[in-house]
C-alpha positions as CSV (number, residue, x, y, z in Angstrom):
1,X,0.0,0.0,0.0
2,X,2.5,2.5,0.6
3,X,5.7,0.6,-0.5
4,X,7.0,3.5,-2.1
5,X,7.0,5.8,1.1
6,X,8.7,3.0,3.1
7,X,11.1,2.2,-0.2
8,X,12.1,6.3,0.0
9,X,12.9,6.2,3.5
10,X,14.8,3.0,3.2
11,X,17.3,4.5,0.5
12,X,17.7,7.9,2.6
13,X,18.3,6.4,5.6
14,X,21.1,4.0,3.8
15,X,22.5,6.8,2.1
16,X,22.7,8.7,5.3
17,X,24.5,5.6,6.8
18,X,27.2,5.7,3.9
19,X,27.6,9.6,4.2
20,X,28.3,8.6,7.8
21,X,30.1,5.7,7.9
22,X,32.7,7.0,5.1
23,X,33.1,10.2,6.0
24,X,33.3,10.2,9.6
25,X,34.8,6.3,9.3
26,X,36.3,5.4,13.0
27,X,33.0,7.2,14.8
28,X,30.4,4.7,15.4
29,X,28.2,7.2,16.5
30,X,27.9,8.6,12.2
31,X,26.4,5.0,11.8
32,X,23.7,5.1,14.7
33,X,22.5,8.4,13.9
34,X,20.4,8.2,11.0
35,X,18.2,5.5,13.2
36,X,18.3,8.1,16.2
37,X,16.8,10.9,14.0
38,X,14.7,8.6,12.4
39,X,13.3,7.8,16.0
40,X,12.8,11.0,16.8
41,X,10.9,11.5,13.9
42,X,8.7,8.9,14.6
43,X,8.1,10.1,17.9
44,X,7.1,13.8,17.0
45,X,5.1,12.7,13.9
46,X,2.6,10.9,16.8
47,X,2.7,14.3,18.8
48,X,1.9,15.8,15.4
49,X,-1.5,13.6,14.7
50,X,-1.9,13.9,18.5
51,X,-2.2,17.8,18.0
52,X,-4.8,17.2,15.4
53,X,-6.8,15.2,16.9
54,X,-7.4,17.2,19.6
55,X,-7.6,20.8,18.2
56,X,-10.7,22.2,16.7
57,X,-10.8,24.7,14.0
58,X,-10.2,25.0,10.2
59,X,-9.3,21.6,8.6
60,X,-6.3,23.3,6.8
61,X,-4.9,25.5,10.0
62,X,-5.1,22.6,12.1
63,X,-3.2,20.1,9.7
64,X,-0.5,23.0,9.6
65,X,-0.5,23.6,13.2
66,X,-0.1,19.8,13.0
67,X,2.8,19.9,10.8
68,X,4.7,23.0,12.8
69,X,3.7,21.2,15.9
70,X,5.8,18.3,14.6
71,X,8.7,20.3,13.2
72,X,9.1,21.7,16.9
73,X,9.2,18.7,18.8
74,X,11.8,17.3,16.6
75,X,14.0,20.2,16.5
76,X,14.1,19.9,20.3
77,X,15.0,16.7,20.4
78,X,17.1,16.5,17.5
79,X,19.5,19.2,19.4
80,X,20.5,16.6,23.0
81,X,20.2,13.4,20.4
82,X,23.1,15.7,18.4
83,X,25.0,16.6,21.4
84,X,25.3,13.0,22.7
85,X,26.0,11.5,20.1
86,X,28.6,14.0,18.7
87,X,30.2,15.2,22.1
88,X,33.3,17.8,21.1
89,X,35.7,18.3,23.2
């Protein structure tokens, strides 16, 4: 049903893991990270619907508010997940 969607993720997130891995070679952390993000994702995509779900208003304002709702949760997360992973010293 939606092979497509899955197949697209599946070749970004393997092309992330080849930028990583041969790029930034003896950190294992370059390999993990595309599945971290990818995590996250998952996780503010369900706040996302979440946020639609319960909000009342134009169908249109609410799927954005949706969307931006989303794009904040991951951008807060994605900024520890990055700093853990990647710690400079």
């Amino acid at each position: 049903m939606a092979a497509d969607v899955f197949e697209t993720y599946a070749v970004s997130l393997i092309g992330a893991i080849l930028v990583g891995a041969l790029t930034l070679g003896g950190n294992p952390a370059a390999i993990v990270y595309p599945f971290v993000l990818g995590g996250i994702s998952v996780l503010s995509a369900i706040c996302g619907v979440i946020f639609v779900n319960v909000s009342n208003g134009k169908p249109a304002t609410v799927l954005m508010g949706g969307v931006i709702a989303s794009a904040i949760v991951s951008g807060i997360l994605f900024w520890p997940a990055t700093h853990l992973l990647f710690q400079v010293e």
